[in-house]
LOFI-163019 format. One record per residue (C-alpha): residue in three letters; x, y, z. Coordinates in steps of 0.1 Angstrom, whole numbers. Layout:
N
<kegu ALA, c1 X, c2 Y, c3 Z>
...
***
This chain:
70
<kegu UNK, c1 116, c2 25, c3 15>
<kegu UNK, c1 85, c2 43, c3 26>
<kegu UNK, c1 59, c2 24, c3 47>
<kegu UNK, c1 33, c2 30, c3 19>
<kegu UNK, c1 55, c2 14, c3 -6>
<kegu UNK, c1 64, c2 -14, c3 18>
<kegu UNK, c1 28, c2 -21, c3 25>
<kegu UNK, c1 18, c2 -21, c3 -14>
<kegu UNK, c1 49, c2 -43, c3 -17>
<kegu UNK, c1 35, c2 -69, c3 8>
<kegu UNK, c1 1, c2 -66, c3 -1>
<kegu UNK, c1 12, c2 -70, c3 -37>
<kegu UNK, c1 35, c2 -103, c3 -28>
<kegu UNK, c1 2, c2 -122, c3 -7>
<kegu UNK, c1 -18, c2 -116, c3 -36>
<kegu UNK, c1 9, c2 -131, c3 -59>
<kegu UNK, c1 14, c2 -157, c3 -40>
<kegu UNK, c1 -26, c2 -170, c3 -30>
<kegu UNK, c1 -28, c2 -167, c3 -70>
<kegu UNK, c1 0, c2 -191, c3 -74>
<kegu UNK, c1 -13, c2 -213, c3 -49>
<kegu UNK, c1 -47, c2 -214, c3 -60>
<kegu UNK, c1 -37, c2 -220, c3 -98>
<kegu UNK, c1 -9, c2 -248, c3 -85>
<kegu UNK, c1 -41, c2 -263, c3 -70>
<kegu UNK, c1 -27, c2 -264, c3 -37>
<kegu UNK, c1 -57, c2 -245, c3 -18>
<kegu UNK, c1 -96, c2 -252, c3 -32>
<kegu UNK, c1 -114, c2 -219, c3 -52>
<kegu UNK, c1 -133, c2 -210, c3 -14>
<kegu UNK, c1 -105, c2 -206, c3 2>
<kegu UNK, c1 -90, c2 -181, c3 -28>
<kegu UNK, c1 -119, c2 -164, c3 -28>
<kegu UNK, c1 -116, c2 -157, c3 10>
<kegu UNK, c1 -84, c2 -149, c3 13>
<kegu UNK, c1 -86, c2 -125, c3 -16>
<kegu UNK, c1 -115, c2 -109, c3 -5>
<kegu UNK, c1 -96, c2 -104, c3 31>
<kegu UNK, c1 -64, c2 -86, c3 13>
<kegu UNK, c1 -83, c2 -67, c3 -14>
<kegu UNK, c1 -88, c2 -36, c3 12>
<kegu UNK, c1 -48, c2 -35, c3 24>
<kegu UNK, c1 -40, c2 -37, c3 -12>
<kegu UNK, c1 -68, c2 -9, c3 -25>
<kegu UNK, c1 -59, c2 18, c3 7>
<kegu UNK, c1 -17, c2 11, c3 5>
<kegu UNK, c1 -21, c2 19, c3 -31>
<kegu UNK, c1 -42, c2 49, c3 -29>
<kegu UNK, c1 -17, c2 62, c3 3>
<kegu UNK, c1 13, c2 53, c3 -25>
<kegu UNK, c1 1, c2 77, c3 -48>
<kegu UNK, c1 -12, c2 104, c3 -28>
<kegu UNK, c1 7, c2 139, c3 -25>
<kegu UNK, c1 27, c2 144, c3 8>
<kegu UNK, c1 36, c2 183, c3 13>
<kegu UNK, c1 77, c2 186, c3 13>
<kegu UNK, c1 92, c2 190, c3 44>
<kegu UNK, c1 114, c2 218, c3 29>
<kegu UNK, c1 86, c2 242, c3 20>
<kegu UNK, c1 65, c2 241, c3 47>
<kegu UNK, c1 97, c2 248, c3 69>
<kegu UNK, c1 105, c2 279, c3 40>
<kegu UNK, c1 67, c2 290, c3 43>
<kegu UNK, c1 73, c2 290, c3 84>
<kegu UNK, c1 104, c2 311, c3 82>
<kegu UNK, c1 85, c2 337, c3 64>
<kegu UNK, c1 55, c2 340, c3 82>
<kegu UNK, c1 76, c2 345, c3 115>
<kegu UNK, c1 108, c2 360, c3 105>
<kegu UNK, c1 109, c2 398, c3 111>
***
C-alpha cells in the first residue's frame, strides 16, 4: 500500500473513531471539536497527495533512453 493511501487510511480511521466516541458520549462536544479540528489538515493534504498524478517510472526511464542513446 502506498504511504498516501496509508495515511488517508489512518487519517480516515481517527476521524471515524472521535465520531463514534463523541456520539457514544464518551468525550464532551470541546474535546470533538478539538481533536477534529487537529486531524482535519492530515486528512485534507493525504487526500489531495492520494489523488494527485505521479509520473511512471517506466516512461521517464523510456524518455532517458532516448535523449542519451546514440
Amino acid at each position: 500500500m502506498e504511504k498516501h493511501r496509508r495515511h488517508l487510511l489512518i487519517a480516515s480511521l481517527i476521524t471515524a473513531i472521535v465520531t463514534i466516541l463523541y456520539f457514544a458520549q464518551l468525550i464532551q462536544w470541546i474535546v470533538t471539536a478539538v481533536l477534529l479540528l487537529l486531524i482535519f489538515p492530515y486528512l485534507s493534504f493525504s487526500l489531495f497527495f492520494t489523488f494527485i498524478k505521479t509520473p511512471k517510472e517506466d516512461v521517464a526511464i523510456d524518455i532517458m533512453k532516448r535523449r542519451y542513446s546514440t
